[in-house]
N, C-alpha and C positions, 0 to 999 in steps of 0.2 A: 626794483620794480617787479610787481608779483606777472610772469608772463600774459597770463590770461585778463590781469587789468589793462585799462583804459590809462592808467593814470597812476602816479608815486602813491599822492596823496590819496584814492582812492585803497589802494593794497595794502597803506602801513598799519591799519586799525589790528589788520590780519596779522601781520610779521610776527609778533609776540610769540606768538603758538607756534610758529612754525619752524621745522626742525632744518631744512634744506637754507635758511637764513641766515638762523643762527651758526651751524655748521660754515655757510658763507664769512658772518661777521668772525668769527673765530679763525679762518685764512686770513683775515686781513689786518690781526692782531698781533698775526705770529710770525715768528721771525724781525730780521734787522730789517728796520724803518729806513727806506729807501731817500733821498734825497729830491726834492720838488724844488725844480729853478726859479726862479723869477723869471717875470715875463719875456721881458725884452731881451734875457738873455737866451732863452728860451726858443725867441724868432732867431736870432743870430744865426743859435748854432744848428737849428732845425735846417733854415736855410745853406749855408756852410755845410752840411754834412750830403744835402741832396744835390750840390752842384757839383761835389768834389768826388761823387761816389760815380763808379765806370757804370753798375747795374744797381740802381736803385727801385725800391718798389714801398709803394702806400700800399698799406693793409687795412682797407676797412673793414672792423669788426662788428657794424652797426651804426646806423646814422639815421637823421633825420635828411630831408629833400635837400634842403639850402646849405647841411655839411656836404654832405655826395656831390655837388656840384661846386663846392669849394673844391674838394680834393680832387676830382676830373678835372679841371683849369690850372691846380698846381702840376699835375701828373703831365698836362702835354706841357706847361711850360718847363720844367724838369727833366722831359725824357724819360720818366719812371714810369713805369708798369703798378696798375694801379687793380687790387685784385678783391674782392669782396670774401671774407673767411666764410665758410661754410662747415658745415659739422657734416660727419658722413654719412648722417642718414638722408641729410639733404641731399648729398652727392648720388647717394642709391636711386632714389624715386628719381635726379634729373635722370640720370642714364634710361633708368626705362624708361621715361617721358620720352626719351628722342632716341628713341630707339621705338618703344611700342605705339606712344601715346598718351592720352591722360582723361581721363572722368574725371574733373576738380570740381571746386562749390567754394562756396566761404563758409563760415559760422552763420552771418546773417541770414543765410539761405536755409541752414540747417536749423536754426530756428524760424524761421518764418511755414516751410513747408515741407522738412523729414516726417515721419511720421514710424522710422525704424533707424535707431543710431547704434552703432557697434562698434567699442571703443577695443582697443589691444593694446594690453601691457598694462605693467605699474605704473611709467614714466608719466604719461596723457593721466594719471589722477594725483602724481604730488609735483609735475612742470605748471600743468595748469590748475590751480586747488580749484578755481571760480567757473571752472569751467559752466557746470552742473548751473549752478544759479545765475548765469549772466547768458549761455545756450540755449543748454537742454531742458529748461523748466517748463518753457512752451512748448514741448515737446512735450514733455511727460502729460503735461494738462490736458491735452489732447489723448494722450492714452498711455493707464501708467505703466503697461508692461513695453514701452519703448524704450529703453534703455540696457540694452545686452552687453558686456562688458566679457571678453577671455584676459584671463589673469596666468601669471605666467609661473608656474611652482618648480622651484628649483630642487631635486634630490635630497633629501635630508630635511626639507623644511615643510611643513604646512604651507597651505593656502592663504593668502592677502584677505584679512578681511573686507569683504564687500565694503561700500559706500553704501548710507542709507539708502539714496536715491536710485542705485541701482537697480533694474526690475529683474534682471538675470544675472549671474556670475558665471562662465564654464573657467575650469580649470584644470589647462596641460600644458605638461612640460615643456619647454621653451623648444629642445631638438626635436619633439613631435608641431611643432605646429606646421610645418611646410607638409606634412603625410595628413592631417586632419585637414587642412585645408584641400589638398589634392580630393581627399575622400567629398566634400562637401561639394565640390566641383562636381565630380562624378555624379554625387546623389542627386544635383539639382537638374543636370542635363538629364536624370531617367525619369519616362513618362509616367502620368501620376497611375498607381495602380501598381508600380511595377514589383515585382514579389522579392527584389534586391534590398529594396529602401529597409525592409524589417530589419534587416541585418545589421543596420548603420546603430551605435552607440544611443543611448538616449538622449544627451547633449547636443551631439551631432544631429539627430533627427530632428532632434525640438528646434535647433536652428535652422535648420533647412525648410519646416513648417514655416516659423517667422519670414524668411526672406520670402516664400512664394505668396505669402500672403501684404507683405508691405509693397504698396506705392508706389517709395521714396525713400531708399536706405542709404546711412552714408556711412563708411567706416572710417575713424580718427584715430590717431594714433601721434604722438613725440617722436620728433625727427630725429631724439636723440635711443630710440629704440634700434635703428638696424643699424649694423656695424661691416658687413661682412659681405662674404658671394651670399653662402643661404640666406641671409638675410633678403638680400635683391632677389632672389629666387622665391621667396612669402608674397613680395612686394606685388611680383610679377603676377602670382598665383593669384592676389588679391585683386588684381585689373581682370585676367579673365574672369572671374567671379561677377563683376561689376560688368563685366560688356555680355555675360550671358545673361546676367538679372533684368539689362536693358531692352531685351527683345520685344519684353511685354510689360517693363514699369522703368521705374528712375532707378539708376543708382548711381554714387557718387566716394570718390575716394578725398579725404582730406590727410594732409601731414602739417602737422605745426610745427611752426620753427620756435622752439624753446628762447633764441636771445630775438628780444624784441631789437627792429634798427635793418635786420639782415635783409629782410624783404624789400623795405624798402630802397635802402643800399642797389640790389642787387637790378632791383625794376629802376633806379635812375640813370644806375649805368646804362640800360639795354635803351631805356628812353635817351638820354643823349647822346650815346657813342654808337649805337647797332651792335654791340659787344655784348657777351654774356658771361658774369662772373669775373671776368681778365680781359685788360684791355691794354694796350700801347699805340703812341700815335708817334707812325714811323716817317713824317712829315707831311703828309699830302691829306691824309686818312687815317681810322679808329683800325686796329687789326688785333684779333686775338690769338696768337698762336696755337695751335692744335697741340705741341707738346705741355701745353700749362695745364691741359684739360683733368691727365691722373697725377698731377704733384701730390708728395705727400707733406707734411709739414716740415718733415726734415729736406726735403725736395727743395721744398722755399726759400730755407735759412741758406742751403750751399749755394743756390743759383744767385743768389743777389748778396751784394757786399752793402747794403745799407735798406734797414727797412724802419721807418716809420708807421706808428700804428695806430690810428686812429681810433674813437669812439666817442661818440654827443649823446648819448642814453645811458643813463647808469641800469643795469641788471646783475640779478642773484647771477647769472649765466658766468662760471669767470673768463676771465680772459685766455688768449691763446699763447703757450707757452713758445713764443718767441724770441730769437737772443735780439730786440730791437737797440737801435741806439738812440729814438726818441721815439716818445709816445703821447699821443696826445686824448686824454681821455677824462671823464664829467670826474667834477667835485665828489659824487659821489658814490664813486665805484669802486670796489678794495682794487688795489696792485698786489696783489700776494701770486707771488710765482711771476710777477713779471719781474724783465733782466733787461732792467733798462739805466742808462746813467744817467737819464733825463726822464724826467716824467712832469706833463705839464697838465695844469688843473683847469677846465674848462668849463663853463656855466651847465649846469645840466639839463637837458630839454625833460621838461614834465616837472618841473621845479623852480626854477630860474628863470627860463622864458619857455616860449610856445615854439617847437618845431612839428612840424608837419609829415606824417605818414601815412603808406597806403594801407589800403584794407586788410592785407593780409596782414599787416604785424598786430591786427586785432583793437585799430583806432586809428580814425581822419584827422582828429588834429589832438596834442596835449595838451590840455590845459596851463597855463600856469599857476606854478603854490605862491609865487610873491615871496619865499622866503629870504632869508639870509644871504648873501654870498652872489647879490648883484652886481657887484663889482668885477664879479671874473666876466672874462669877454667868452661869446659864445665860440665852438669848434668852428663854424663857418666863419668867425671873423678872422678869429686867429690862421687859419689857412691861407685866409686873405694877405694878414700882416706878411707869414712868409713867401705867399708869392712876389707879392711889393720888394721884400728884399731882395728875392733869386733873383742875380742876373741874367739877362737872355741870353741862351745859350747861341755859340759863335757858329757851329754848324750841327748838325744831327750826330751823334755820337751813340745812340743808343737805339736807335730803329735795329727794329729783329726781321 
């Protein structure tokens, strides 16, 4: 599923050409061909493995509404710790979110009414290719120098060629951009006139012109861009940027989540449990414990002796290299690098049937393609079958 679509069938025409795809279909080519159970034994041992384990935990890696709440109802019946995967650069921007705050937007908004968009990094032009044609084209229509992009040149190598539609490119070094952005900070807090600004780069300047003169600026960027502290430290720089631009116009910060499913995931949990990201229900009530908050992925694997791992959306995105002992995840999504002895095949939503997502994974509901492979039951049912198996548990055993 190309992330920036709506829909399988809508992104396959594209795939052909594209090299992060193919790259994908060749993971999942390679290597020894993993073993896919039958159904029913499938439920068994799913079930059987979640009552027998002291610290179990579901991994949602992406869902649609009606799997998320499959897997919240297996989780308190279960006693498992039920956790939404995140990539780190979503982990970056939550930390400053609830710590500083947040200027957000959607896409719909930033096509309906930017009229200055400022995209950073490579990531945001081969995570999303459609971006440009399904965004920012009402944008550009409106005016065609709206579109500024910083591209990120690594020592040794030239510069990313632009995107046609681009109306700007600036280009620096990935360890200068937290001092360029400081500098641009600086330039925009000083009063117009002031005899400092000459000094500022010409890229620099000519951006600084752009913002004071836009509206309604949003900056976008792939979640899969920040990795690190300086990373959060851009992130950061980039909100003050956006709360000083406010004073006298709009500004707005967007990060997209590269695997479609996460958002929504993560907004059902908070909508049924009051949890955020990790949740357990220690008999009475939803609780997230505050050490789950900086796990790392090896943090995961030690803390729990059994994890099942979900997924009802197939994407180029791969999966999380987990040692699970079941998985449960769409028809049509490679397992390459997954370490699972179970692996069970799932109807996949945007293909199979219609599951339903929020705005942020960049579509209200998928269509269904009708094709092939109606016969597999979807993630939410199958969730269903092994809660129907799990028996209830005799007392709490796993409240934290």
């Amino acid at each position: 599923m190309c992330p920036a679509s709506g829909s399988v069938e809508e992104a396959a025409e594209d795939l052909s050409g594209c090299a992060r795809w193919a790259n994908w279909m060749a993971q999942a080519d390679a290597g020894q061909e993993r073993s896919v159970t039958p159904l029913e034994q499938s439920v068994r041992a799913i079930a059987q493995d979640l009552s027998r384990a002291e610290r179990p935990l579901i991994w949602v890696d992406g869902a649609d509404v009606g799997t998320m709440r499959g897997a919240v109802r297996l989780a308190q019946k279960a006693g498992a710790t039920i956790h939404v995967g995140q990539t780190t650069g979503a982990e970056v921007v939550k930390k400053v979110m609830l710590s500083e705050g947040w200027l957000g937007t959607s896409l719909a908004e930033v096509s309906e009414h930017a009229d200055l968009v400022v995209t950073l990094g490579d990531g945001i032009l081969t995570e999303a290719p459609r971006l440009a044609e399904r965004f920012l084209e009402p944008v550009l229509q409106r005016d065609e120098s709206s579109w500024w992009h910083i591209a990120e040149c690594s020592s040794g190598s030239g510069p990313r060629e632009a995107e046609p539609a681009i109306s700007r490119q600036i280009v620096w070094p990935r360890k200068q951009w937290y001092s360029h952005l400081t500098e641009l900070l600086l330039r925009l807090q000083q009063p117009a006139g002031d005899s400092l600004i000459a000094s500022v780069s010409g890229d620099l300047q000519a951006l600084r012109d752009k913002l004071k003169t836009a509206s309604y600026t949003v900056w976008i960027w792939d979640s899969g861009e920040w990795h690190d502290a300086m990373d959060e430290l851009i992130v950061r720089r980039l909100l003050a940027i956006a709360r000083h631009l406010t004073k006298e116009a709009r500004c707005s910060l967007l990060c997209l989540e590269s695997s479609v499913g996460r958002v929504t995931a993560e907004e059902t949990l908070l909508w049924i449990t009051g949890c955020s990201t990790t949740a357990i229900h220690n008999g009475s009530h939803w609780i997230s414990p505050e050490r789950y908050h900086a796990f790392t992925l090896d943090d995961w694997q030690k803390e729990f002796d059994s994890i099942l791992l979900v997924r009802s959306i197939a994407s180029i995105t791969p999966l999380p290299f987990l040692r699970t002992r079941q998985a449960i995840i769409p028809a049509g999504q490679s397992h390459a690098g997954l370490e699972s002895s179970c692996v069970t095949r799932v109807a996949e939503v945007g293909r199979q049937h219609t599951g339903h997502l929020f705005r942020g994974d960049r579509a209200a509901t998928l269509p269904s393609g009708g094709i092939a492979g109606g016969e597999l039951p979807t993630a939410e049912k199958m969730l269903a079958r092994v809660y129907e198996q799990l028996p209830a548990p005799e007392n709490d055993n796993h409240a934290v």
